[in-house]
N, C-alpha and C positions, 0 to 999 in steps of 0.2 A: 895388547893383551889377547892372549887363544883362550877358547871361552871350548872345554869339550866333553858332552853330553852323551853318558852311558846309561839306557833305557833297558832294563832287563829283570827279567821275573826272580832271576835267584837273592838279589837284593833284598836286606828285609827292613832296611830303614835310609832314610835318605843320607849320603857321605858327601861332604863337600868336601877338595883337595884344593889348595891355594900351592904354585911349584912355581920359587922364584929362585934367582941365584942370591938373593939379600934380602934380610928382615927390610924394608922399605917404608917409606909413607903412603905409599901406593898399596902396600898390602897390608898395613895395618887400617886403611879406610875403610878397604875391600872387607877386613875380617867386622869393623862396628857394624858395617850395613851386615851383614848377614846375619850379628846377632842381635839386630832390632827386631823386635815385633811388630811391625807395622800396624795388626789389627788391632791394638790398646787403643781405649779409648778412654777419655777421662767423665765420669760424669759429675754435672755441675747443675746444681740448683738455681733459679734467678724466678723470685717473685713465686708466680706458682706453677712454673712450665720447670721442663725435666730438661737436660741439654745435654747431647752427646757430643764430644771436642777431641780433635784433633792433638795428640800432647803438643804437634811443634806450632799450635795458636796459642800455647800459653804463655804468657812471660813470666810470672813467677806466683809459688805459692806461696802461703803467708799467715799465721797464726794472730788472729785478732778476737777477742771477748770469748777467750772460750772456742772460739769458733773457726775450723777453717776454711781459708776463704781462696780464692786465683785470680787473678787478672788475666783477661786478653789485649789486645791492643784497645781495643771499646768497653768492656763490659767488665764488670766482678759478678762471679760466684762464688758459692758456698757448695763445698762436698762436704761426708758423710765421714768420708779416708782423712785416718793421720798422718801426720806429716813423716811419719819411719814409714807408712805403705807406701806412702806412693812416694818417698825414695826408693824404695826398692822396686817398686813398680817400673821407674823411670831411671832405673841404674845402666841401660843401654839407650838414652835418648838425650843425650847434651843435656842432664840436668844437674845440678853442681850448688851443695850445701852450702847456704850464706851464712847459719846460724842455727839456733835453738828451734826460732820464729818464722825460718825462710829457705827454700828452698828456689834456687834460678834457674831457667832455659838460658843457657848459654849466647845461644844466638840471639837473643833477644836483649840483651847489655847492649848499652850505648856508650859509657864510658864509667872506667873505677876512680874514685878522684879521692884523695887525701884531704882529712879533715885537720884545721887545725893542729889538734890534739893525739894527732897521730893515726886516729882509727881511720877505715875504710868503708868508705860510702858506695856502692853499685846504683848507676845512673839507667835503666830500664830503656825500652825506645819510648815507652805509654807515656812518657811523664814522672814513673813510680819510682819511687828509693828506698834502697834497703843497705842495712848496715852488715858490717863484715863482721863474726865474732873473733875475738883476738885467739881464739882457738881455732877458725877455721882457715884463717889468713894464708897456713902456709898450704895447706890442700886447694884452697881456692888458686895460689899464686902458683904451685906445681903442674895444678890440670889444666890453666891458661899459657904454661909454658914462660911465665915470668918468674922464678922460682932460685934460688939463689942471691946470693949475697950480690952481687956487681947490679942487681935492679931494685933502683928504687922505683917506688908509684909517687 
């Protein structure tokens, strides 16, 4: 990769240019990190202290009593945000709709495993499980690239 850096006053806003000879995996990585915001931060309540977090310490969020709440690999909080904000908040950070009730850090799945009954379970690294909605199965099974009919879970 040439990496090359034009510093000049008559610019009036920053242009990034990606010049490859093929749309690639290489430069479709290249274009997520560029439109992460790195500076998001999520905040999360716990007892009577304020917590500012990291999005990629979360494994997933989650609608319970009314109330929403996140898990980390150790802890649960409660925010203030619904679950549509901070989907859209975290629409450039591996976060990927389970359901109504749930939203998931991608990286932080450990395994999808098939229930009986046909629905789909999401296995956390925490310990945590959350179910698939049979509405979001196939956006779920697209944006992990199992997507089509030849893969079963």
């Amino acid at each position: 990769m040439k990496i090359e850096i034009d510093i000049n006053k008559v610019y009036e806003t920053l242009t990034v240019a990606i010049k490859n000879k093929e749309m690639n995996d290489q430069v479709t990585d290249l274009m997520k990190k560029l439109e992460e915001d790195t500076s998001i931060k999520i905040i999360g309540k716990r007892e009577d202290s304020i917590y500012l977090l990291d999005p990629n310490e979360i494994v997933c969020f989650y609608s319970e009593a009314n109330k929403v709440k996140f898990d980390t690999i150790e802890r649960q909080y409660e925010t203030k945000d619904k679950l549509y904000e901070i989907e859209e908040k975290l629409a450039h950070h591996r976060f990927l709709r389970l359901s109504k009730y749930a939203i998931a850090n991608v990286d932080m799945i450990k395994k999808i495993e098939v229930e009986f009954n046909g629905s789909l379970v999401v296995h956390f690294k925490n310990g945590k499980t959350e179910g698939i909605s049979r509405r979001n199965i196939s956006s779920v099974k697209n944006y992990l690239g199992i997507g089509g009919k030849k893969w079963v879970i």
